[in-house]
C-alpha positions, 0 to 999 in steps of 0.5 A: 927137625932134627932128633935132638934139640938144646933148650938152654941146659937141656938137651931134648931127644925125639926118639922112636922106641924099638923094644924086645931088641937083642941089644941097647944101642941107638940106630938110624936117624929119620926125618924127625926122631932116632930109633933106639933099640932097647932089650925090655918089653913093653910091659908093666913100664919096664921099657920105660924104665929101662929107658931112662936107665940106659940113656942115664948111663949113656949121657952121664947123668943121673936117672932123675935127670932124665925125663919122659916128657911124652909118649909113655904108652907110645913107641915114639917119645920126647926125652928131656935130659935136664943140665947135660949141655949136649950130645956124646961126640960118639953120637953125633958120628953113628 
């Protein structure tokens, strides 16, 4: 299984979360998730909306249009990104 998966329009991310990070950015690529390393703690939902927040800005869409299908209170989460049609080709070379 790969980190992501299209589901018609939208693209599904299988992401393990790295909070308390120096910076936002996307790391390695395991077996069946990506690490993403975010700045927010895990406290109060804070992680979760600067979650949903960082990964608007980087595919382009609205923050509505990112959902958190699983995984609230987990590190590893399953992302819907509602009519994004797929990955930044930046992603697919790091």
């Amino acid at each position: 299984m790969s980190w992501y998966r299209l589901d018609g329009e939208d693209l599904l991310l299988f992401l393990k979360i790295q909070p308390r990070a120096g910076k936002d950015a996307f790391g390695e690529i395991m077996e069946d998730s990506r690490k993403l390393r975010i700045k927010a703690p895990p406290v109060d939902g804070k992680a979760n909306a600067h979650l949903i927040k960082y990964l608007a800005k980087t595919f382009r869409v609205t923050r509505k249009q990112v959902i958190i299908e699983s995984g609230l209170g987990s590190k590893r989460k399953r992302i819907r990104i509602r009519d994004c049609g797929g990955l930044p080709e930046d992603l697919l070379t790091r």
